[in-house]
LONU-294819 format. One record per residue (C-alpha): residue number from 1; x, y, z; residue in three letters. Coordinates in steps of 0.25 Angstrom, whole numbers, padded with zeros to 4 digits. Each point is the difference from the previous one (the first is absolute). Example, Ala and Ser with C-alpha at 12.3 -4.5 7.8 and 13.67 -1.06 7.14 Angstrom:
+-----+-------+-------+-------+--------+
| num |     x |     y |     z | residu |
+-----+-------+-------+-------+--------+
|   1 |  0049 | -0018 |  0031 |    ALA |
|   2 |  0006 |  0014 | -0002 |    SER |
+-----+-------+-------+-------+--------+
This chain:
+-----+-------+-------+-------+--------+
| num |     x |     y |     z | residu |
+-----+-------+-------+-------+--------+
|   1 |  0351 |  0420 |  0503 |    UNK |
|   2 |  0005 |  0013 |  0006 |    UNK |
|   3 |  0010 |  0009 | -0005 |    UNK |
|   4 |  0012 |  0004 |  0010 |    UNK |
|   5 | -0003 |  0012 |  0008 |    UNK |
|   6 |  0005 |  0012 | -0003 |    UNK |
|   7 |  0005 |  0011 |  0008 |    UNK |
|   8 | -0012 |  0011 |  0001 |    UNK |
|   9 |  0000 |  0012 | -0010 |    UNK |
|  10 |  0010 | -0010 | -0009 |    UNK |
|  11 | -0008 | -0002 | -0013 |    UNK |
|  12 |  0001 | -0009 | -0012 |    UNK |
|  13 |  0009 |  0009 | -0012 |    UNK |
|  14 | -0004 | -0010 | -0011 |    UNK |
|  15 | -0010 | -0008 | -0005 |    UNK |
|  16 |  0004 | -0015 |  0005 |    UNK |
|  17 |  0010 |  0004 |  0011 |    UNK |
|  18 | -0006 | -0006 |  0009 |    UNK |
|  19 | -0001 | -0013 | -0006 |    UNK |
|  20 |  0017 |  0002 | -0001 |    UNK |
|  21 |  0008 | -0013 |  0005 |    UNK |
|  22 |  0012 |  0009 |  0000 |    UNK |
|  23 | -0007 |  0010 |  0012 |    UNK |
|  24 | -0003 | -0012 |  0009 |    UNK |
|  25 |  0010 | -0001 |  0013 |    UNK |
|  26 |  0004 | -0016 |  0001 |    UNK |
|  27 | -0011 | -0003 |  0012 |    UNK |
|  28 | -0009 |  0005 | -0009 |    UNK |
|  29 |  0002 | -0009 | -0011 |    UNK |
|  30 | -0004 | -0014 |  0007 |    UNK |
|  31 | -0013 |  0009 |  0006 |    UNK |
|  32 | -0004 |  0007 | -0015 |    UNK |
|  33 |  0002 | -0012 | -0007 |    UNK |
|  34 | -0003 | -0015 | -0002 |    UNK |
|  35 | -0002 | -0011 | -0009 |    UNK |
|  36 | -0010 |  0006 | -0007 |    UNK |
|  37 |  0007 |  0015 | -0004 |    UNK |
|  38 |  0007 |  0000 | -0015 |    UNK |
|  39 |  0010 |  0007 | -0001 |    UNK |
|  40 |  0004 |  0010 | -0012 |    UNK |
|  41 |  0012 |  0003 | -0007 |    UNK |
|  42 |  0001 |  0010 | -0010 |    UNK |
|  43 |  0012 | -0002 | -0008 |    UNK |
|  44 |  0006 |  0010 | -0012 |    UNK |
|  45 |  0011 |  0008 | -0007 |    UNK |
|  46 |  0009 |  0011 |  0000 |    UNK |
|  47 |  0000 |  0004 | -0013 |    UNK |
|  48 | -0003 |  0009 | -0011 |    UNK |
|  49 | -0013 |  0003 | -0003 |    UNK |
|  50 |  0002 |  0012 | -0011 |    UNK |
|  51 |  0001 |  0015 |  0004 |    UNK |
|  52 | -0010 |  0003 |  0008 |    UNK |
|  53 | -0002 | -0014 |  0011 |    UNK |
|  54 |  0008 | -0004 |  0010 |    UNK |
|  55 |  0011 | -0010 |  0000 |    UNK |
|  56 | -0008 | -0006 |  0010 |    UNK |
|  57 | -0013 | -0001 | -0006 |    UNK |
|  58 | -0004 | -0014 |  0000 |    UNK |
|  59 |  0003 | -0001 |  0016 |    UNK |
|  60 | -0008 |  0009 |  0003 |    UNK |
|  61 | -0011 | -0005 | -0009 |    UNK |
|  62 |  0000 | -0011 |  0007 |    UNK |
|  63 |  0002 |  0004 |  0014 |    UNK |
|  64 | -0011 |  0009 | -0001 |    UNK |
|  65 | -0011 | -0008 | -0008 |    UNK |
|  66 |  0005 | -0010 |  0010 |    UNK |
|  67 | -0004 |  0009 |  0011 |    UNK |
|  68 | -0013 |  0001 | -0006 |    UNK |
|  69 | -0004 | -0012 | -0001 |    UNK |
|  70 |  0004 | -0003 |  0014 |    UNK |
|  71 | -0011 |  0010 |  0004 |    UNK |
|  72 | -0010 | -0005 | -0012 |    UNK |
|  73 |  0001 | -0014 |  0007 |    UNK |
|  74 | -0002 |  0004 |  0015 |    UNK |
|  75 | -0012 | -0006 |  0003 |    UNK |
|  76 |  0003 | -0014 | -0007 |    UNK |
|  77 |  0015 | -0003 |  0002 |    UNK |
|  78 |  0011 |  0005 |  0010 |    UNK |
|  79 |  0010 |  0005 | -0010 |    UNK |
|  80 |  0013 |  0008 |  0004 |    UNK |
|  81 |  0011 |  0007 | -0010 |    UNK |
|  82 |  0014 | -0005 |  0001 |    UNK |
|  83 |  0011 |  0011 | -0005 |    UNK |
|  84 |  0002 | -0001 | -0014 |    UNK |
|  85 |  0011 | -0004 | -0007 |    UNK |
|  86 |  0003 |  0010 | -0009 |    UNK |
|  87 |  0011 | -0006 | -0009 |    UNK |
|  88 | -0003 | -0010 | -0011 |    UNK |
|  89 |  0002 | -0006 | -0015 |    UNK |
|  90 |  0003 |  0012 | -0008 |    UNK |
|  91 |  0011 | -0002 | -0011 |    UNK |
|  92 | -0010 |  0005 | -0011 |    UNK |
|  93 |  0005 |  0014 |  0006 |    UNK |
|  94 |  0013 | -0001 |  0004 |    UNK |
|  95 |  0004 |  0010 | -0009 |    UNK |
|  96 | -0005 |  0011 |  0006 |    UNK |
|  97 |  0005 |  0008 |  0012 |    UNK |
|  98 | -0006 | -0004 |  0014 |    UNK |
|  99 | -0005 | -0014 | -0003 |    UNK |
| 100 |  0004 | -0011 |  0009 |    UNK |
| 101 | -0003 | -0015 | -0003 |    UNK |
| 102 |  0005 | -0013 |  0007 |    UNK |
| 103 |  0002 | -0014 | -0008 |    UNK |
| 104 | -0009 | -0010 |  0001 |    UNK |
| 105 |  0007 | -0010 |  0010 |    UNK |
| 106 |  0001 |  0013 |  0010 |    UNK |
| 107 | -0014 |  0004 | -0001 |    UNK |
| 108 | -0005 | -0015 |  0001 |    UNK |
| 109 |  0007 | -0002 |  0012 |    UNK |
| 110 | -0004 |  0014 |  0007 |    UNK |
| 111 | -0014 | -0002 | -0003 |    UNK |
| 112 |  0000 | -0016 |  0006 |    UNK |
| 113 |  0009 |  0006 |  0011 |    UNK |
| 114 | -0010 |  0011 |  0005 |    UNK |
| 115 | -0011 | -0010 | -0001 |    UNK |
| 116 |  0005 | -0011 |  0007 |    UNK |
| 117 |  0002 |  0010 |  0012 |    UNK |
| 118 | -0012 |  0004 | -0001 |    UNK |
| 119 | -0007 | -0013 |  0001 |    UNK |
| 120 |  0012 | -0003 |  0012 |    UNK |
| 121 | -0002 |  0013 |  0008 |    UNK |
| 122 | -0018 |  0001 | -0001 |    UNK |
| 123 | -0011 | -0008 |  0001 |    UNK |
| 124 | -0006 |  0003 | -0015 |    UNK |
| 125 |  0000 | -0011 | -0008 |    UNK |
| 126 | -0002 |  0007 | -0011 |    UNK |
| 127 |  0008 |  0009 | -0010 |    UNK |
| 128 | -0008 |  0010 | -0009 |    UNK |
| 129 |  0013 |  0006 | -0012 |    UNK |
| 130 | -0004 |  0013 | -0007 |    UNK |
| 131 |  0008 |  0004 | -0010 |    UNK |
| 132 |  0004 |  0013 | -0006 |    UNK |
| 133 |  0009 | -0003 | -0011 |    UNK |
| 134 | -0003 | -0009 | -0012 |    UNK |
| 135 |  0015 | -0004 | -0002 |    UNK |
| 136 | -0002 | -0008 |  0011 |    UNK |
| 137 | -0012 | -0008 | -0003 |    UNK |
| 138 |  0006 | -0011 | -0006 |    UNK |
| 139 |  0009 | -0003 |  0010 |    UNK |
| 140 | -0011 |  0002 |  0011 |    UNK |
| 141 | -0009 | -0010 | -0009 |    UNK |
| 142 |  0010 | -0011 |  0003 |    UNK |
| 143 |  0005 |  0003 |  0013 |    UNK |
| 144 | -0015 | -0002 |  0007 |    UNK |
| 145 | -0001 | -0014 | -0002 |    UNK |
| 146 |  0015 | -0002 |  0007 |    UNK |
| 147 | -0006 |  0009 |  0010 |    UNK |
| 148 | -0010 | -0008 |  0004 |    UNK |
| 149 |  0007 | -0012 |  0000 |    UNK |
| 150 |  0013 |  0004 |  0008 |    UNK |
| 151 | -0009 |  0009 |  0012 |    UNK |
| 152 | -0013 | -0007 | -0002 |    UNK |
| 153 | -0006 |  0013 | -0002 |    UNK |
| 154 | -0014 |  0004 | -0008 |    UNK |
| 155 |  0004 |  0011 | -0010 |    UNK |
| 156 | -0001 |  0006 | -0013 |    UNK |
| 157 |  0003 |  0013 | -0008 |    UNK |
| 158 | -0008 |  0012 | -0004 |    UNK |
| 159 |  0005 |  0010 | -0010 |    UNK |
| 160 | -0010 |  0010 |  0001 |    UNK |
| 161 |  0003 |  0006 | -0012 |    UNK |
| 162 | -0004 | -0012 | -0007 |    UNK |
| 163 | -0011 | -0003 |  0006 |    UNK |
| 164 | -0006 |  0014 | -0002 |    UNK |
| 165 |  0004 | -0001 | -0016 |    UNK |
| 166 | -0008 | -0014 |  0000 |    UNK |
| 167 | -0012 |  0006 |  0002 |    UNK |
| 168 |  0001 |  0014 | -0004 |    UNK |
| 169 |  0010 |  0001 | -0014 |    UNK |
| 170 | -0007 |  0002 | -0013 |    UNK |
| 171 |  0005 | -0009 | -0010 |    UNK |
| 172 |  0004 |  0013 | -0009 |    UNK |
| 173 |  0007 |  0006 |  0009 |    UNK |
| 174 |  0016 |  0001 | -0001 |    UNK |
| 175 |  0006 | -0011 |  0006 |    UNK |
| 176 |  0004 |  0005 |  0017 |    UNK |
| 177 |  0014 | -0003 |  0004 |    UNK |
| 178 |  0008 |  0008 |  0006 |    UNK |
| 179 | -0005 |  0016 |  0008 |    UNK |
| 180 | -0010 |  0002 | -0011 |    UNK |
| 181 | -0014 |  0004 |  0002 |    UNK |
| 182 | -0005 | -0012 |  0010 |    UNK |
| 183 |  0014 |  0003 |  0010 |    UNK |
| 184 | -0002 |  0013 |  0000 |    UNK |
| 185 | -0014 |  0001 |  0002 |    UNK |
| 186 |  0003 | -0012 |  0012 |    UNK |
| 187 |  0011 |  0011 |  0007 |    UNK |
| 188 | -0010 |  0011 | -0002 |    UNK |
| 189 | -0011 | -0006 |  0008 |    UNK |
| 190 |  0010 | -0006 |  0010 |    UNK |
| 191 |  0012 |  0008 |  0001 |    UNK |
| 192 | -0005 |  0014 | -0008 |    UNK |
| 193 |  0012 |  0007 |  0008 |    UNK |
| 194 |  0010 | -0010 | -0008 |    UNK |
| 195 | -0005 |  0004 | -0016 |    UNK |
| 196 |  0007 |  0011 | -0007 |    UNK |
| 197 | -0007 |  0001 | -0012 |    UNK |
| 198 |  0006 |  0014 | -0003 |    UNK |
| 199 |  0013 | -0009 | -0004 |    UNK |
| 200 | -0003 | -0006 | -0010 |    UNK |
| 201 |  0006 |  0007 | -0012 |    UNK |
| 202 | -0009 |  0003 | -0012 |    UNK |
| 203 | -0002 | -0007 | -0011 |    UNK |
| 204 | -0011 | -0013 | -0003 |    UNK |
| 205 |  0001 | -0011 |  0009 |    UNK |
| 206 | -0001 | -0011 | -0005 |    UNK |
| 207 |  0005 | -0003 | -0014 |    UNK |
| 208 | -0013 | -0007 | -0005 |    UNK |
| 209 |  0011 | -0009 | -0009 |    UNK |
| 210 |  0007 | -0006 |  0013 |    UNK |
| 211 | -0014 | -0010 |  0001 |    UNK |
| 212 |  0003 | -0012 | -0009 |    UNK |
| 213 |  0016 |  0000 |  0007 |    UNK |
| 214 | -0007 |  0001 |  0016 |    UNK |
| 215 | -0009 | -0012 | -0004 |    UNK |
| 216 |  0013 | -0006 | -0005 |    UNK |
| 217 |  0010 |  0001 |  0010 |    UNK |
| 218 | -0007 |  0002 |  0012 |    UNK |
| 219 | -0015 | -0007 | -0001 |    UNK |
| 220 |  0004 | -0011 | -0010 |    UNK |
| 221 |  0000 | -0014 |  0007 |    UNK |
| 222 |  0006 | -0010 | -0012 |    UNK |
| 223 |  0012 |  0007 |  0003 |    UNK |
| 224 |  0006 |  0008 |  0010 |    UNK |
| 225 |  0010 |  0012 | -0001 |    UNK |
| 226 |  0009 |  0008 |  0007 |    UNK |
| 227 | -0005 |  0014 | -0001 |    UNK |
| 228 |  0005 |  0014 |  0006 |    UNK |
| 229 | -0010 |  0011 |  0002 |    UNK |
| 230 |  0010 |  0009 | -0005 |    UNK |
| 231 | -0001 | -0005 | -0015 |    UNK |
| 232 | -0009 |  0009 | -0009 |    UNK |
| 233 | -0004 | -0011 | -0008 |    UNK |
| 234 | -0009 |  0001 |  0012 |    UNK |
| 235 |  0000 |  0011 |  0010 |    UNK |
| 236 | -0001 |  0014 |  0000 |    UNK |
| 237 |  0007 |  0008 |  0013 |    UNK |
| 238 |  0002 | -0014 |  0007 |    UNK |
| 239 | -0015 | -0002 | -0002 |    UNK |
| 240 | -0007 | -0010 | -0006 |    UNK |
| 241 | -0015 |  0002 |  0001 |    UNK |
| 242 | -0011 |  0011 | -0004 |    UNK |
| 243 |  0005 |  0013 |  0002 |    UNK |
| 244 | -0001 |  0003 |  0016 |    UNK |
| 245 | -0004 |  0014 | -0002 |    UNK |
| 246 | -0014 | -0008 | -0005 |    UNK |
| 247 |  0000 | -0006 |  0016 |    UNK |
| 248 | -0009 |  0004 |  0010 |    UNK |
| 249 | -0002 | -0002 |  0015 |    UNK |
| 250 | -0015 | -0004 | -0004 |    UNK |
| 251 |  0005 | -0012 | -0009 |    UNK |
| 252 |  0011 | -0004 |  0010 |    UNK |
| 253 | -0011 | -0002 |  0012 |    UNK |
| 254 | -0008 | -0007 | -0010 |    UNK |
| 255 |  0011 | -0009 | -0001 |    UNK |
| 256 |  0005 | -0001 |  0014 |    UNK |
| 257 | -0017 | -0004 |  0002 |    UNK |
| 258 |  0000 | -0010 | -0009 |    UNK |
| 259 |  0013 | -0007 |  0004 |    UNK |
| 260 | -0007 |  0001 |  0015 |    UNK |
| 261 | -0011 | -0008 | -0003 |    UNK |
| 262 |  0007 | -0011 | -0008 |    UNK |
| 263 |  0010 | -0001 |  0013 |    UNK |
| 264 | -0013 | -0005 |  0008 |    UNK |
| 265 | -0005 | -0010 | -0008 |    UNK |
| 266 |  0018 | -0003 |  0000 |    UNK |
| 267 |  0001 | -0001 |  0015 |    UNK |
| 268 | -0012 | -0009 |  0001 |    UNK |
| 269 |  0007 | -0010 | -0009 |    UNK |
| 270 |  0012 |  0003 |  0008 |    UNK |
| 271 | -0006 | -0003 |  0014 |    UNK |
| 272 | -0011 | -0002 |  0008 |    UNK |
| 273 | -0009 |  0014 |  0003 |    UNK |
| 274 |  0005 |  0002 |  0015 |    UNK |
| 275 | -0012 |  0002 |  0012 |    UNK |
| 276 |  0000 |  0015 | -0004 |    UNK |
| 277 | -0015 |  0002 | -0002 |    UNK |
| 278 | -0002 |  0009 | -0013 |    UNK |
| 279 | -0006 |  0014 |  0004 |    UNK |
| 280 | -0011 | -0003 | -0006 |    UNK |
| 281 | -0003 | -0012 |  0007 |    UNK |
| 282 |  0002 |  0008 |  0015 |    UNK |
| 283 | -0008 |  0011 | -0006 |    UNK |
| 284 | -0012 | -0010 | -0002 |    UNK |
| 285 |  0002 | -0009 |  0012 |    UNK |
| 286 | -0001 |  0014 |  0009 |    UNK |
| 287 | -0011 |  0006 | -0007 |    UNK |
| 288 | -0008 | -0014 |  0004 |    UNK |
| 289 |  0006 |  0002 |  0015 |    UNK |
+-----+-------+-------+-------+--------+
């Protein structure tokens, strides 16, 4: 399926542009996409993410990892980016400055609202949901199944995060929350521009003692807590994760790679592979031509 045409000399500025909904002019839409394009929407927060990451961060993990997996897809399916919504569930760090969280009734209705338009306004029948923020998960977990239901719409989520950890994360490492080692490392080989490690005051991060009270009230499942990431039981700096001075871009791409080819074998269970023959495939059928 073509791209739209650009004007001479304009050139692409970021990896994925132009697999952007948001740059498509209206004609363009019904003649770019069709029952077989997914769409992608990357959801996150605005909120604290200790002194050296972005309120922003987890939008633009997902916006961006979204983007490349838009273009790590290319040849098999016809995936295009819708903006992100970059608010989310965030009243573990409300009580820091900057940090912005909707309730749950609000964020339910936005994200069924946007993708009801979507599946009104385009041909795609299908819904692809990457988040960011792993306050919102929960939520998201439930909201799928309505999804589906009410808009007749294949879709799941991907936290990328997670699916990288799943694969990757030593069992003795310390436990990964909240702008430790793994986020960081994710914004330096996505958004290195965005890290400011030279914030980050002195002094050990993390308290090796926190552990036992992390599994407790954040990865326990018999029970489950309310938990602020501003508490020292279990944070340090608004951090809850292996020191980020440890991250590396290195580590963060081994992530995003990993994350990558598990979203494949995701998009197959999703939907159907679309008529775009892998490169591979062309490579082979023109070598015999």
């Amino acid at each position: 399926m073509p791209h739209p045409a650009r004007p001479a000399g304009q050139e692409v500025t970021a990896e994925g542009e132009d697999r952007s909904y948001g740059r498509l002019t209206a004609p363009c839409v019904s003649s770019e996409l069709s029952e077989q394009s997914i769409l992608c929407l990357p959801v996150g927060s605005l909120e604290q993410h200790g002194p050296h990451l972005p309120l922003n961060t987890d939008a633009v993990i997902a916006e961006r990892f979204a983007a490349r997996l838009a273009t790590h897809v290319a040849d098999r399916y016809d995936l295009w980016v819708v903006p992100p919504v970059p608010y989310g569930l965030s009243p573990e760090h409300v009580w820091a400055s900057g940090t912005i969280t909707l309730n749950i009734a609000l964020y339910t209705s936005l994200i069924e609202t946007l993708v009801g338009e979507y599946v009104r306004s385009t041909p795609a029948q299908a819904i692809l949901i990457v988040n960011g923020h792993g306050g919102n998960k929960g939520v998201l977990e439930a909201l799928v199944h309505q999804l589906q239901r009410t808009h007749d719409v294949a879709t799941c989520v991907v936290n990328p995060g997670s699916l990288a950890a799943s694969q990757l994360q030593a069992a003795d490492e310390f436990p990964e929350v909240h702008a430790g080692i793994r986020e960081t490392s994710l914004m330096l080989a996505l958004a290195p521009d965005h890290v400011r490690l030279d914030l980050l005051p002195n002094g050990s991060i993390p308290d090796l003692g926190q552990r036992e009270e992390i599994q407790r009230l954040v990865f326990g499942r018999g029970v489950t807590w309310p938990w602020s990431s501003g508490s020292p039981a279990i944070s340090a700096h608004g951090v809850i994760g292996g020191d980020p001075r440890h991250a590396t871009a290195e580590h963060g791409q081994t992530l995003v790679t990993a994350a990558l080819h598990a979203c494949t074998d995701i998009l197959d269970r999703l939907v159907r592979p679309t008529p775009h023959e892998p490169t591979d495939v062309r490579r082979a059928n023109e070598s015999h031509s």
